[in-house]
C-alpha positions in Angstrom: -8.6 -23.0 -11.0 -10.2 -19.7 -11.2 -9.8 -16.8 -8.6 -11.3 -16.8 -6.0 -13.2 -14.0 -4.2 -15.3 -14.2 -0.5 -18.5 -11.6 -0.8 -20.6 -11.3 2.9 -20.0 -14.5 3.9 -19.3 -16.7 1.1 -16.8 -18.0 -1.4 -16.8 -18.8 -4.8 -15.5 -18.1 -7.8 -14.0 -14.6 -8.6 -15.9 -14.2 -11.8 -19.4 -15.3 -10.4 -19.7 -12.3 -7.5 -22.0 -9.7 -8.7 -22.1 -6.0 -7.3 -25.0 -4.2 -6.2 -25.7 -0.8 -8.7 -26.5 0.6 -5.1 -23.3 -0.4 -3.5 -22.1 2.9 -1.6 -18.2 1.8 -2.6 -19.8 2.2 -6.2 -21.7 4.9 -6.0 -19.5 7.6 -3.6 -16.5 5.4 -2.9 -17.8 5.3 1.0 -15.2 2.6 1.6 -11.9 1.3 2.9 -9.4 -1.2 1.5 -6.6 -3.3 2.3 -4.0 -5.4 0.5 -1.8 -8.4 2.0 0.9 -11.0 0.4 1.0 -14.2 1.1 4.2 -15.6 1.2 4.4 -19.6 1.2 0.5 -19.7 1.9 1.1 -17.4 5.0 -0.5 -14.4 5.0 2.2 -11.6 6.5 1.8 -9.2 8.9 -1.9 -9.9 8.7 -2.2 -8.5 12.8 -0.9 -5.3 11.4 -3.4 -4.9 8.0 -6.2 -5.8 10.2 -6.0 -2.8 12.8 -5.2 -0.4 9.6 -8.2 -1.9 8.3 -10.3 -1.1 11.8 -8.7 2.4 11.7 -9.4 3.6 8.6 -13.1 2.0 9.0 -13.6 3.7 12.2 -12.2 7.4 11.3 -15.3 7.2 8.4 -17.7 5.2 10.6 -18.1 2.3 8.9 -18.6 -0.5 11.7 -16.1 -3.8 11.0 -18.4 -6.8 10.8 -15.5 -9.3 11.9 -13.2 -9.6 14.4 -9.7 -10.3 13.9 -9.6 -14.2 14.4 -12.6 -14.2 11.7 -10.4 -12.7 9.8 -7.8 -14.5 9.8 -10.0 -17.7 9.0 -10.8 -15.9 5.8 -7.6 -15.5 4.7 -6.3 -18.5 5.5 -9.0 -20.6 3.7 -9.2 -18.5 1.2 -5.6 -18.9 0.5 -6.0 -22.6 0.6 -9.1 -22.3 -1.9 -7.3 -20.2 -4.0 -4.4 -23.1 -5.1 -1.8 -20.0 -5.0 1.3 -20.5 -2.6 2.7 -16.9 -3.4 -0.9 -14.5 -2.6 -2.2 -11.0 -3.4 -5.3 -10.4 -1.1 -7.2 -7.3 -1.5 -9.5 -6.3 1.3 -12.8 -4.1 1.2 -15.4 -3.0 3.4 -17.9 -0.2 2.0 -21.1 0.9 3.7 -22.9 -1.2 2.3 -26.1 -1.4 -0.2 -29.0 1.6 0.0 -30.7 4.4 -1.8 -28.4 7.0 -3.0 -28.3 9.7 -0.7 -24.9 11.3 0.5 -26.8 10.9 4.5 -25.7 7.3 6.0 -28.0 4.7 5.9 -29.7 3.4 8.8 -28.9 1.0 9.4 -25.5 0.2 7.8 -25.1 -2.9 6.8 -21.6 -3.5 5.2 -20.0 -5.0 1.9 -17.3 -7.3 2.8 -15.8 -8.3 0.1 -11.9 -10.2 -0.3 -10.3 -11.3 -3.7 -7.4 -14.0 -3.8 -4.9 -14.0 -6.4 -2.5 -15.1 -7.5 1.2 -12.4 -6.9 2.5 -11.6 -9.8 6.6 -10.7 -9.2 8.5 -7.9 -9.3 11.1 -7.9 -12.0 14.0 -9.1 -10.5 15.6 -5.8 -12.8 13.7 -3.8 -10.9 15.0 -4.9 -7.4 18.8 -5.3 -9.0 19.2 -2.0 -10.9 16.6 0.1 -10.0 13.7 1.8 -11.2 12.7 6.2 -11.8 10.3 8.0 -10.4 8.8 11.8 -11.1 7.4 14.1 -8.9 3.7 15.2 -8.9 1.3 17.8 -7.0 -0.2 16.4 -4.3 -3.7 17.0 -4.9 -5.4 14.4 -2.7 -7.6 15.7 0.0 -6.3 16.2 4.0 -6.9 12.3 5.7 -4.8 10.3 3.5 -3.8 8.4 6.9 -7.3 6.9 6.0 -7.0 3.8 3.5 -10.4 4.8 1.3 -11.5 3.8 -2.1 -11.1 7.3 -3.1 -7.8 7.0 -5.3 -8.4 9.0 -8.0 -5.8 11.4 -7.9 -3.0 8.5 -7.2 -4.8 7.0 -10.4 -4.1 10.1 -12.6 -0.7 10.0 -10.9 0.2 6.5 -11.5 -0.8 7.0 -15.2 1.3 9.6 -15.5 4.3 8.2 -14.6 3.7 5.0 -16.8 2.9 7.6 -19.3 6.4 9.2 -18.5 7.9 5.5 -18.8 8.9 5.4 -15.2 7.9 3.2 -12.1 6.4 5.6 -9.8 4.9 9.2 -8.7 6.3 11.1 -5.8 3.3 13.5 -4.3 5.1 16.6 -3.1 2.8 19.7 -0.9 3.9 22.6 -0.4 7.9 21.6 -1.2 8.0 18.4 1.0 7.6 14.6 0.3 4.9 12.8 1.2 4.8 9.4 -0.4 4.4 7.1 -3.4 0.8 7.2 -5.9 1.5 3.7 -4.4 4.3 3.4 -1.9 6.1 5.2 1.0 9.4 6.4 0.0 12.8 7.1 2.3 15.9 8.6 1.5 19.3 7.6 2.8 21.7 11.2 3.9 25.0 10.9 5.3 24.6 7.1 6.3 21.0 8.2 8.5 17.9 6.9 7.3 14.8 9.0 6.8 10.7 8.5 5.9 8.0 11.4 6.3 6.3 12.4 9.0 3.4 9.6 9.4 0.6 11.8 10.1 -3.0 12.8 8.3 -1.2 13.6 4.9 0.4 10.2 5.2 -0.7 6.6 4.7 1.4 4.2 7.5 2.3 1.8 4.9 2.7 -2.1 7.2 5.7 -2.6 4.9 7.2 0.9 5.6 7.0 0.0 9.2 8.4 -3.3 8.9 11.6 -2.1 7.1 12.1 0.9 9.8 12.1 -2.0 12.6 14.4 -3.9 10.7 16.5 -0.9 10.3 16.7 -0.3 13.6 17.2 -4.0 14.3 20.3 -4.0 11.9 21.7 -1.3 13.9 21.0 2.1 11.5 20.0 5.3 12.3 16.1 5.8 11.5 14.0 8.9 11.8 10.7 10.1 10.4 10.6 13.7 9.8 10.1 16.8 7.0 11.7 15.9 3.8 11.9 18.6 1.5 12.2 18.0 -2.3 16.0 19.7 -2.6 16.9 17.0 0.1 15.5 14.1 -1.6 17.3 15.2 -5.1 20.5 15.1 -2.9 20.4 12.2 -1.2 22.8 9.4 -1.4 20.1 6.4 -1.5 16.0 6.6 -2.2 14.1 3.5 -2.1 10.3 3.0 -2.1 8.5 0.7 -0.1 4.9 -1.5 0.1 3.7 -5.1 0.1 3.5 -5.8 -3.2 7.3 -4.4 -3.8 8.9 -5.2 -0.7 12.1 -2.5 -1.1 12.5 -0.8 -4.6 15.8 1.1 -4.9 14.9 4.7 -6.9 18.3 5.4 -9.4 16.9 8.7 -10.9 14.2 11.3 -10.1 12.8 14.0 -12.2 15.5 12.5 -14.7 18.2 13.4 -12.5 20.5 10.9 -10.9 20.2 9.6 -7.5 23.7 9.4 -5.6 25.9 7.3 -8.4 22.7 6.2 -10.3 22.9 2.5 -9.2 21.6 1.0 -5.9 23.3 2.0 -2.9 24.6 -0.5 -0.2 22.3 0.5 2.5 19.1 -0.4 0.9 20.8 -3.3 -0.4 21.6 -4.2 3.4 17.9 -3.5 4.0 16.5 -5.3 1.3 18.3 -8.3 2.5 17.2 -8.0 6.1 13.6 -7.4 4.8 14.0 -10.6 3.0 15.1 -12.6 5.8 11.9 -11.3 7.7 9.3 -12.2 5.2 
């Protein structure tokens, strides 16, 4: 069965949707995204991606043409459509089709557009032994809190740590951590847990959120706050997080060894309650 995608309204086939030249997600990247696993045919935290989804839509004034029980209907049939028990659903709304002219158009008519497919997994290696990371300059611009199409500079990143033969990028401003080219990142010190500061040089990642509730629930001490780069090379545990990896342990930075180079017991303990969750 071939993928299958949902464009304003309808569903068919992946392959037969056809974008407008004039799209403003093409032409500026005037857009927002979203992506959501299906486990089992159930779409998880779907609640949560949907106001993430309002937010970022909202903060660049781009009206959501569904509410959230639409939404859910979408997903759900398009999961069934789709044939796929285990589901990667990616999410975009862009300002729709007009003239190109940076000025909004009037009125805006959104692109809603959804792809089903089926979620490839994470090398069980991976989630075992760990994977390595570098650290990058953050060059993105100041809202990263907003979930836009505008991804070049996690792109560039991304390629350079596949380039460097290792899982991930790690933005760093101005000394501190911010977060993954595609994930959140913590650090475990001294048996406390720690994530950034969620704030406008952030993305709240739903799985990030997720495993700091079930952090808490397991009885561990979580915070968000400053991390600076010396502290992250020192800590004991790192581990990334997002929806399409769950809970990655991070063995080595930079080259360098985190705590004994092997997964530590903590975000084993997590990964284990995040598994239970899901």
């Amino acid at each position: 069965m071939p993928d299958i995608g949902y464009w304003n309204g309808q569903f068919s086939s992946l392959q037969d949707i056809r974008l407008s030249p004039e799209d403003r997600g093409f032409l500026f990247g005037d857009g927002v995204y979203e992506v959501i696993r299906a486990y089992q045919g159930v779409p998880a935290f779907a609640g949560d991606h949907f106001n993430r989804l309002v937010r970022s839509a909202g903060e660049i004034r781009i009206p959501v043409p569904f509410d959230q029980a639409t939404f859910q209907e979408i997903l759900l049939s398009g999961i069934r459509q789709s044939g796929y028990s285990e589901v990667k659903i990616y999410i975009e709304i862009t300002r729709g089709v007009a003239p190109r002219d940076h000025v909004f158009p009037a009125p805006c008519e959104p692109t809603v557009f959804f792809s089903f497919r089926e979620m490839g997994k994470v090398p069980s290696e991976w989630r075992l032994k760990g994977v390595s990371v570098i650290t990058v300059p953050d060059i993105r611009w100041n809202r990263c809190d907003i979930k836009s199409l505008n991804l070049l500079p996690n792109v560039l990143a991304k390629q350079q740590a596949k380039e460097a033969g290792v899982f991930e990028a790690i933005f760093i401003r101005e000394g501190s951590v911010m977060e993954g080219a595609t994930s959140n990142v913590f650090m475990v010190c001294q048996g406390g847990i720690y994530t950034p500061l969620i704030n406008h040089q952030v993305l709240a990642g739903v799985t990030q959120q997720h495993v700091m509730r079930t952090a808490q629930r397991l009885g561990k001490g979580m915070e968000c706050r400053s991390i600076s780069l010396e502290e992250l090379m020192r800590a004991d545990e790192v581990f990334l997080t997002g929806t399409t990896i769950e809970i990655l342990p991070v063995v080595a930075i930079d080259g360098c060894s985190v705590g004994q180079g092997e997964p530590g017991a903590l975000t084993k303990e997590l990964q284990r309650g995040f598994a239970s969750l899901v």
